[in-house]
N, C-alpha and C positions, 0 to 999 in steps of 0.2 A: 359636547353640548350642541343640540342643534341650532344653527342661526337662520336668519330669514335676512335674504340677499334681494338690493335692485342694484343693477347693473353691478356698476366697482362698487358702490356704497352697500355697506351694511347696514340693516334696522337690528334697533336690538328685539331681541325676543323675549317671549314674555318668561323665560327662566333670567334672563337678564337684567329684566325691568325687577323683578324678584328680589336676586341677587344686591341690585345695588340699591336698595330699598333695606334692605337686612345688613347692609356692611354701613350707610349713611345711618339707619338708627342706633348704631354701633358705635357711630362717632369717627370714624374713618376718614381723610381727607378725599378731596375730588381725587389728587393723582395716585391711592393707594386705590380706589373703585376705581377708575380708568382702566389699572395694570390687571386686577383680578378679572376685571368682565371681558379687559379687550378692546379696549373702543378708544376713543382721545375724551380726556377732561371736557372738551365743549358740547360731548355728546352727553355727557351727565348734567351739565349746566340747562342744556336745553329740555332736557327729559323732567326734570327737578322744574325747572320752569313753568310746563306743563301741570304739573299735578299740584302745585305749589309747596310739595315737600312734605304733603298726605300722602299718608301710604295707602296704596288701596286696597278694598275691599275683597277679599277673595268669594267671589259666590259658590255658595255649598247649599243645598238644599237640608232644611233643617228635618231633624226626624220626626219633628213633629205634624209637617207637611205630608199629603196624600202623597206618595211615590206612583210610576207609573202602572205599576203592578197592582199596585191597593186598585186603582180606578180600574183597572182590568179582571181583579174579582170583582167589584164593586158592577159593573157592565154587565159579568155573570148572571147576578143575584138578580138585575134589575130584570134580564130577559129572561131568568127562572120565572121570576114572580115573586120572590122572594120579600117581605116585609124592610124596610131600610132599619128599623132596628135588629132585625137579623142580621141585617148585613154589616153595619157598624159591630154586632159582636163577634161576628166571624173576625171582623180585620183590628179589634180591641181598639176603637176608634168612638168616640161620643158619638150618640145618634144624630146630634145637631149639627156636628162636622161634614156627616154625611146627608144633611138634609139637604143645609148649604150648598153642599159639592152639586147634586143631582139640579138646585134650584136654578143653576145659571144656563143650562138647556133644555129642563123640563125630565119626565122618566122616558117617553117616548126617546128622545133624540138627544140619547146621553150617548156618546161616543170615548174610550178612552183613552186613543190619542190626541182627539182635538180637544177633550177641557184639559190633559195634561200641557200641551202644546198653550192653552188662553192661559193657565195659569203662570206658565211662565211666561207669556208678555206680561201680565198685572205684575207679578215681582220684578219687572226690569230696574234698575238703579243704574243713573241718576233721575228719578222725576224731578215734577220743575221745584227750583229753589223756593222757598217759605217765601223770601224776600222778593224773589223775581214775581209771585204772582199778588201778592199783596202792598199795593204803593203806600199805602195809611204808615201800614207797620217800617216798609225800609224807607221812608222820608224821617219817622223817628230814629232807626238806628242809622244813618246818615246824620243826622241832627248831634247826635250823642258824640259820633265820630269827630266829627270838623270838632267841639269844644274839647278832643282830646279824651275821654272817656275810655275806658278798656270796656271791651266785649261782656265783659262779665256785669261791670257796672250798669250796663246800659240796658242786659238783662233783667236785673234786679229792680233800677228803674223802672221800667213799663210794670212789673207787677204793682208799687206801688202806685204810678200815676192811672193806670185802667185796672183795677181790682176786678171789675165784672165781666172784663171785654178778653174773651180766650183769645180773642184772633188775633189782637196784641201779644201774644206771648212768643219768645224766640229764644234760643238757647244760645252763652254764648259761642259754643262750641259750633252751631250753626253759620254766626257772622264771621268766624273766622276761617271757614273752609267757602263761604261763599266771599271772601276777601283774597284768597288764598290761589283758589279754582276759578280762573276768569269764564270757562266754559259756565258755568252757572249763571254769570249774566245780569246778577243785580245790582254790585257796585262797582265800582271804580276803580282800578288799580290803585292810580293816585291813592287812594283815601288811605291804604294802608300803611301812606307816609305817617298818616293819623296817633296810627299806633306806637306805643312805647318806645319799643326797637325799631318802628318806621319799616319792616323787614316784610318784605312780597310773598317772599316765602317760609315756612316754619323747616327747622332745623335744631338739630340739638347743638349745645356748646358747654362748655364750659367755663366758670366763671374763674379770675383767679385773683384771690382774695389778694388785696393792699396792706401795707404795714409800715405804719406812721412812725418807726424806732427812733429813739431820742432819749434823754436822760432830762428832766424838767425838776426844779429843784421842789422842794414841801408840798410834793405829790401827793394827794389822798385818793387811795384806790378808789375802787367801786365798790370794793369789799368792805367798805363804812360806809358806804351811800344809806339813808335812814330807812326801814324794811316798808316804809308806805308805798315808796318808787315805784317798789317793784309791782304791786299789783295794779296802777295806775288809776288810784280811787281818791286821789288825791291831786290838782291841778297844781297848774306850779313849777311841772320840771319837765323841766327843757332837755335836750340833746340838741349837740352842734357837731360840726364839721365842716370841712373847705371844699368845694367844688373846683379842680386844678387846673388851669388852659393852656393854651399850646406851651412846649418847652418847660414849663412850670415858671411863666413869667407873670403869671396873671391869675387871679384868681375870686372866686364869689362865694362868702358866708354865706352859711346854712342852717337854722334855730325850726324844730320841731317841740312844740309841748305833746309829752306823753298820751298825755288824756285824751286830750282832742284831734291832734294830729296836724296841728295848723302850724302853718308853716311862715316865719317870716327871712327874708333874705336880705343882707349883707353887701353893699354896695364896696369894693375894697377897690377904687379905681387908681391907687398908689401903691400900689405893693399891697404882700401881705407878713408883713413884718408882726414879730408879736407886740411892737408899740402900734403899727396901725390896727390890728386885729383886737386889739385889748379897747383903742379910742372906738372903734365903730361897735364893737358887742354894747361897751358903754353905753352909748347913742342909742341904741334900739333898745335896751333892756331897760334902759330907767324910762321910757314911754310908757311900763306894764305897772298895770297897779301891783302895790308889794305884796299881795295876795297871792299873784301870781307870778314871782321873784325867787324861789324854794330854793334849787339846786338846776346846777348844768352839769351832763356828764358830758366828755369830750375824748377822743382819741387821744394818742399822747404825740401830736406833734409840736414841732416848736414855737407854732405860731403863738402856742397859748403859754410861750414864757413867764409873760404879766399878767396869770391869773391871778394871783395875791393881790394885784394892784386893781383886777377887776371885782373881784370878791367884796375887799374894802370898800369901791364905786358904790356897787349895788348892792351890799346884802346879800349875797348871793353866791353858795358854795359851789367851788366845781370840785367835780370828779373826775380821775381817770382812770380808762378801762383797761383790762388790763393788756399783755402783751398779743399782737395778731389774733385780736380779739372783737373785729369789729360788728360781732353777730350782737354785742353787747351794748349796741345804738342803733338793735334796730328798726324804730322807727326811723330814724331819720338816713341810715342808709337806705333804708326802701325808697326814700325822698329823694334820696341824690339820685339813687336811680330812674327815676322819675324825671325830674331835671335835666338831666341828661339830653333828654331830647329836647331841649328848649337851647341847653348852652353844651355842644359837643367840645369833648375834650383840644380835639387840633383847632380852636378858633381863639381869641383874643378878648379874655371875658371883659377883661379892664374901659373896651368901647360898648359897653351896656350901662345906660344912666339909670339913675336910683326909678323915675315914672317906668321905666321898660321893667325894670326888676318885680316892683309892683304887682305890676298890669299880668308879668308872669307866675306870680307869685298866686293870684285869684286865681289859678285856676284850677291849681290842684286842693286847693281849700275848698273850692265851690262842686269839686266831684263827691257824687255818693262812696261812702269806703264798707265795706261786708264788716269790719270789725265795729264800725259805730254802727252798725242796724240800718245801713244804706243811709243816714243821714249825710249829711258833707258838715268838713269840720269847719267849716264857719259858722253852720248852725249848731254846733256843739260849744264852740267857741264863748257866740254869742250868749248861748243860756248859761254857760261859767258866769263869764263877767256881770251879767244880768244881774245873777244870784249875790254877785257881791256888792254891787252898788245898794 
């Protein structure tokens, strides 16, 4: 493999940079790419740094582009005399392609190495970022960021809040390589603490599913849950679950309604016992009109021992899902995942007061979500309870 040398330090080369681009989308560790390319772990870290963990681009010239040759018959024709629709059908080319071509020198002073040579400065990548050259547009997706918002949302956003204004438009696949790629120049590193996973760089991973096992006495599956649940046309039901802090000494309730997605949270600053986890669901659930009191499903861990005794409380059936099955709540694991970054696993949930819970709790209610039609579930919320009053 050829390498590219200064002095005693090695660069990697671009079969390199390749390489560990193809073994990191693989899912491979830093020190299994180190051993195959050759290099130390810090060399992957800094490389990865750089690119933000985009793979890049390989440039190919597409066949649909003039090749050098085409504009060198095409040179032919023009110093024949030849018609440019002749000549587009000689090289089976649209005549307009070839109008194009000839328009950016004129016929006199068509040359075929210097428009192939301009063409390819105009395809250079990277041009300037959407972001970097438009402040209107990246003061809103900045805006979007700081209250937490995923790229994607913030995308969706601008369609609805400028419908007529194109220059507002940005993909989110755009603010995250311009998040990503500091060489682009329009945000902030920082900001990308912003994001879900808080992470500089994109990377694959894998996730590895939790499993709440417990024996909980006069369990009622999910597999009796009433058939309205499930297609969520119906308000009323909730999913819960425990968000867990350091050691598993601490931890913050988690209530999602199906429909809307709204989220409220669980102040557990004594343990979480299933006599405290059973007083505090109590506490928040008999606040909801009985409207919206239906059913909770829940994992099956222990906390919810005194479901019976919360059932009886409120009216209100629970369910559990079934074994290492937590795809079967999930909205509201999408929530914890979410959460997450507000209360990370290794901190001490129990020193967060019920106003902080709150004030955290707004925020993923007040985000647009793609499965309500970009609304945020407060406004979905809202027009529930509306309709019941």
């Amino acid at each position: 493999m050829e390498r590219e040398w200064t002095g005693n330090a090695r660069r990697l080369s671009h079969a390199d940079r390749s390489k560990i681009e193809d073994l990191i989308q693989g899912g491979a560790t830093f020190a299994a790419v180190a051993a195959a390319v050759g290099c130390s772990t810090k060399s992957i870290q800094r490389y990865l740094a750089t690119t933000g963990g985009i793979r890049r681009r390989v440039r190919e010239r597409s066949r649909l582009r003039l090749s050098l040759s085409d504009r060198e018959e095409l040179s032919r024709g023009l110093v024949a005399g030849d018609s440019l629709r002749a000549i587009a059908a000689r090289l089976r080319r649209a005549p307009s392609t070839i109008s194009r071509e000839v328009a950016w020198s004129g016929r006199d002073g068509y040359r075929a190495w210097r428009a192939d040579n301009a063409a390819r400065e105009r395809s250079r990548r990277p041009k300037p970022a959407k972001l970097a050259v438009n402040s209107r547009l990246c003061r809103e997706v900045v805006r979007g960021l700081r209250l937490r918002w995923s790229p994607q949302q913030i995308a969706a956003r601008l369609v609805i809040k400028y419908p007529g204004d194109l220059d507002m438009r940005v993909s989110h696949e755009t603010i995250y390589r311009t998040l990503f790629v500091q060489s682009r120049g329009a945000l902030r590193r920082e900001l990308a603490t912003c994001l879900r996973t808080g992470r500089a760089q994109r990377r694959p991973h894998l996730r590895a599913e939790r499993s709440n096992a417990g024996r909980i006495r006069n369990m009622i599956l999910i597999s009796e849950r009433p058939a309205e649940v499930e297609d969520r046309a119906v308000p009323g039901h909730w999913e819960g679950d425990l968000i867990i802090g350091k050691g598993g000494r601490s931890a913050i309730g988690t209530l999602v309604e199906r429909v809307s997605r709204y989220v409220i949270l669980l102040r557990l600053a004594h343990g979480r016992t299933a006599e405290q986890v059973c007083a505090a669901l109590t506490r928040q659930v008999s606040k909801l009109p009985a409207e919206l009191r239906r059913t909770l499903t829940w994992d099956r861990g222990h906390e919810m021992a005194d479901h019976v005794r919360f059932s009886i409380a409120t009216d209100m059936q629970v369910f559990f899902c079934d074994p290492h099955s937590p795809w079967q709540r999930g909205s509201n694991e999408n929530t914890n995942g979410l959460l997450r970054q507000y209360f990370p696993s290794n901190t001490d949930l129990s020193e967060h007061s019920a106003a902080h819970l709150n004030a955290v709790a707004r925020e993923p209610k007040n985000r647009p979500r793609q499965t309500l039609n970009w609304m945020t579930p407060s406004e979905v919320f809202g027009r529930i309870v509306a309709s019941i009053d």
